[in-house]
C-alpha positions as CSV (number, residue, x, y, z in Angstrom):
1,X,0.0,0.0,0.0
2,X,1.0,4.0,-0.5
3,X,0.7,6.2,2.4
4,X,-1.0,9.6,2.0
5,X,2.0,11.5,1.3
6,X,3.5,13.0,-2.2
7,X,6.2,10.9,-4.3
8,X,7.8,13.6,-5.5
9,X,8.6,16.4,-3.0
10,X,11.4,18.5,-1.6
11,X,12.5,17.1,1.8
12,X,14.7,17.9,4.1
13,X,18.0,15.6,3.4
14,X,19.4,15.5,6.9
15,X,16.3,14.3,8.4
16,X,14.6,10.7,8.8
17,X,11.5,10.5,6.9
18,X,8.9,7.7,6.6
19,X,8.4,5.5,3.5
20,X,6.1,6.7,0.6
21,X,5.4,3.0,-0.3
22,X,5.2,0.1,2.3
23,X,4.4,-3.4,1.3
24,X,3.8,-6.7,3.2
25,X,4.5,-10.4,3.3
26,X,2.2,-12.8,3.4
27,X,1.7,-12.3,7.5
28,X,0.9,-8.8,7.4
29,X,4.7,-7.8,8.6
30,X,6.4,-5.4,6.8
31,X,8.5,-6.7,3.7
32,X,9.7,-4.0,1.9
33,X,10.0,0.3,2.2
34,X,10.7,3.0,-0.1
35,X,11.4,6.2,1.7
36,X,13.5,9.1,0.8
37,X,17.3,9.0,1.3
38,X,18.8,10.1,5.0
39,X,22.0,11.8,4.2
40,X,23.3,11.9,7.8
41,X,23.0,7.4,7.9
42,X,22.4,6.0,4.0
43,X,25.1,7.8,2.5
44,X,27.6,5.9,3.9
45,X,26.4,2.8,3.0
46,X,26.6,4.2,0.2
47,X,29.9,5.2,-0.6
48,X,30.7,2.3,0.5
49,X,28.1,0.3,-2.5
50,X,29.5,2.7,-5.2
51,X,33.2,1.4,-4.6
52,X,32.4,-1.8,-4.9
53,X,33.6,-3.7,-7.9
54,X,30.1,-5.8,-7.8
55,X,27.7,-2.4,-7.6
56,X,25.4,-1.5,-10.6
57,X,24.0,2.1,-11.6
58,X,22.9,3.6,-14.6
59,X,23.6,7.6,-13.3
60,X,27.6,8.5,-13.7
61,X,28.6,10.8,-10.7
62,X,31.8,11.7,-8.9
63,X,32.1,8.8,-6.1
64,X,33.9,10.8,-3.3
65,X,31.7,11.7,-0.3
66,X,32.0,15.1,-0.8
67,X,30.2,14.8,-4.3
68,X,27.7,12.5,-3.1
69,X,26.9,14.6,-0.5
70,X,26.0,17.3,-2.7
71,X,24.4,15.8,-5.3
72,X,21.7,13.8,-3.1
73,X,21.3,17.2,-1.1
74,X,20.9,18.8,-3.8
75,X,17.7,15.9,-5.3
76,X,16.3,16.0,-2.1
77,X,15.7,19.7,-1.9
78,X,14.7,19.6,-5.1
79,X,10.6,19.8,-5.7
80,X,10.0,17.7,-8.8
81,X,13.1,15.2,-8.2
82,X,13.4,12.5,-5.3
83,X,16.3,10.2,-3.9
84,X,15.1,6.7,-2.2
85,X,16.5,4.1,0.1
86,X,15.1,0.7,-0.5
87,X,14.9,-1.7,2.4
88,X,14.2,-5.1,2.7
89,X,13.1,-5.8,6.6
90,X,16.4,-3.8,8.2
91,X,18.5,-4.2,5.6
92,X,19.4,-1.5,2.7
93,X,19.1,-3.2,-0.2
94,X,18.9,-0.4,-3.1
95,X,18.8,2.6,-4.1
96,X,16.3,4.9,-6.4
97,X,16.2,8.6,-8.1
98,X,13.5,9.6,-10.2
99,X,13.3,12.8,-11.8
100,X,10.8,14.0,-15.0
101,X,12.0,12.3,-17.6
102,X,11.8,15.7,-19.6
103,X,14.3,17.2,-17.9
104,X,16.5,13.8,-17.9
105,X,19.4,13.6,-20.2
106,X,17.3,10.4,-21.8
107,X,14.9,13.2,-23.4
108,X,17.1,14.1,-26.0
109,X,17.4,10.7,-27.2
110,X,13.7,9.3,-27.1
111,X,10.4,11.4,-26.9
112,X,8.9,11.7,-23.5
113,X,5.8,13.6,-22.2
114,X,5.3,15.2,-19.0
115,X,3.8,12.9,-16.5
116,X,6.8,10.5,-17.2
117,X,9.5,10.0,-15.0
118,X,13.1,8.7,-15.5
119,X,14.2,5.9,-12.4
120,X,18.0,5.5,-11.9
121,X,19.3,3.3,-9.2
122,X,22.3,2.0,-7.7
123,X,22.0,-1.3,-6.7
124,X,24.9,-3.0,-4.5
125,X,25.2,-6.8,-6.2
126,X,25.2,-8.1,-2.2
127,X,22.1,-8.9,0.2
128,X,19.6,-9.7,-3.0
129,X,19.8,-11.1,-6.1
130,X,19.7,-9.5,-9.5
131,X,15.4,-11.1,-10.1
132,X,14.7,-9.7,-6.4
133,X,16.2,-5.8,-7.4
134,X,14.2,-5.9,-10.5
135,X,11.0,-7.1,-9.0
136,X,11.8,-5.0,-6.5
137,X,12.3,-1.6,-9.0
138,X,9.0,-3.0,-11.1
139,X,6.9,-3.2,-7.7
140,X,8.1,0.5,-6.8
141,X,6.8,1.5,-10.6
142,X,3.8,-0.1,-10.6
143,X,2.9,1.1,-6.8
144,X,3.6,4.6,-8.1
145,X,1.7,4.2,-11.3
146,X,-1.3,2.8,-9.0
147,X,-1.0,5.8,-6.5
148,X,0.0,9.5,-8.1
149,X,-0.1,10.7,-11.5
150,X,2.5,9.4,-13.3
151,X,1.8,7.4,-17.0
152,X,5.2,6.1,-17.6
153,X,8.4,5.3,-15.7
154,X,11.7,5.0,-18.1
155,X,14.9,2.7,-17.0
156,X,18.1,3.2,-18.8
157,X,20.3,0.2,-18.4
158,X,24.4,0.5,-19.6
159,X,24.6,-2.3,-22.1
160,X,27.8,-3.7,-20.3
161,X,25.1,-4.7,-17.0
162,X,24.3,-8.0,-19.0
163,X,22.9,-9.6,-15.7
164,X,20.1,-7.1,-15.9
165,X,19.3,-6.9,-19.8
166,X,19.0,-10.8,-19.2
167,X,16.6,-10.5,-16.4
168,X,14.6,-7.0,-16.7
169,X,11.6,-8.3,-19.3
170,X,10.4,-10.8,-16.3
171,X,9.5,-8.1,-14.3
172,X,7.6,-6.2,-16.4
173,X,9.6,-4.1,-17.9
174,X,10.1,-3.3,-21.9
175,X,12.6,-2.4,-24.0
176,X,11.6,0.6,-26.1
177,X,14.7,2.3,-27.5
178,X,18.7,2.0,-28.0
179,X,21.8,4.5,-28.0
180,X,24.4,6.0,-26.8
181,X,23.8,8.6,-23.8
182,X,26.9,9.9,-21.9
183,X,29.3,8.2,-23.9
184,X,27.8,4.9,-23.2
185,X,25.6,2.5,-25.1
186,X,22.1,2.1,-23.2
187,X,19.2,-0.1,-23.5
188,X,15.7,1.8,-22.3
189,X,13.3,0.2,-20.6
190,X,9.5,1.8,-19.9
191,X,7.1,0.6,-17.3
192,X,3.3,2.3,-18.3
193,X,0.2,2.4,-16.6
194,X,-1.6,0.5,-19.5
195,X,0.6,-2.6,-18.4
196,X,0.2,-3.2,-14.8
């Protein structure tokens, strides 16, 4: 289920805020959380995810804390973009951004409309398997495409992440484009609310 709250809204980034989507297991405990990134705790984690050789992500940022620091201060303040933590129980398992895919840097490579949002995520390669993340990134879509107005949700994927090209059409997503966006070749992937 969603609570009552806004996906998309500026928040303060060196507070603790709770989850925009919550979902259970088959006992009625919580399974799973989304809520927006705590700079003073996640960020550690990680730094420590994006220097590992196993980590994943489709957004290309400096990696020193400094940098990090900044830029998720900088998409939590922000009013129309967002920065999640994904947990699984206790543990941190993932993490999300999505921004309007009009102002992405994937807009100038495949038409968008308004009420579309890019997702980018960093996803550690330890504590879950590859089919649990992108369940895991397709449940998030299709919660938000359920619960606020949003049409489409757009995943670019760097070709060279063959684990996830091999996996990502099981949960739900589609390819719908191919090029070359920051000097790297990209698959794109859309999740739309005439598919869940």
């Amino acid at each position: 289920m969603a609570n009552e709250v806004t996906l998309v809204q500026s928040v303060n980034p060196f507070a603790k805020h709770p989850p925009v989507l919550t979902w259970t297991d088959g006992e009625g405990d919580v399974a799973w959380q989304v809520r927006p990134l705590w700079i003073i705790k996640d960020l550690m984690c990680m730094h420590k995810w994006l220097n590992n050789v196993n980590c994943l992500t489709n957004q290309a940022f400096n990696r020193n804390e400094a940098s990090l620091i900044s830029h998720y201060r900088n998409r939590l303040w922000a009013t129309e973009e967002q920065s999640f933590i994904v947990q699984r129980k206790e543990q941190l398992v993932g993490q999300l951004d999505i921004i309007p895919a009009a102002v992405s840097s994937l807009a100038m490579m495949h038409p968008v409309a308004e009420d579309e949002l890019a997702l980018y995520y960093v996803f550690p390669g330890e504590h879950l398997s590859v089919e649990y993340w992108l369940q895991t990134m397709a449940y998030f879509c299709k919660l938000a495409l359920k619960f606020y107005p949003v049409t489409s949700l757009y995943l670019e994927i760097p070709v060279d992440q063959r684990i996830l090209h091999s996996k990502v059409g099981y949960a739900g997503f589609r390819q719908v484009n191919e090029y070359w966006n920051q000097e790297r070749q990209v698959h794109l992937y859309m999740i739309s609310d005439s598919e869940h």
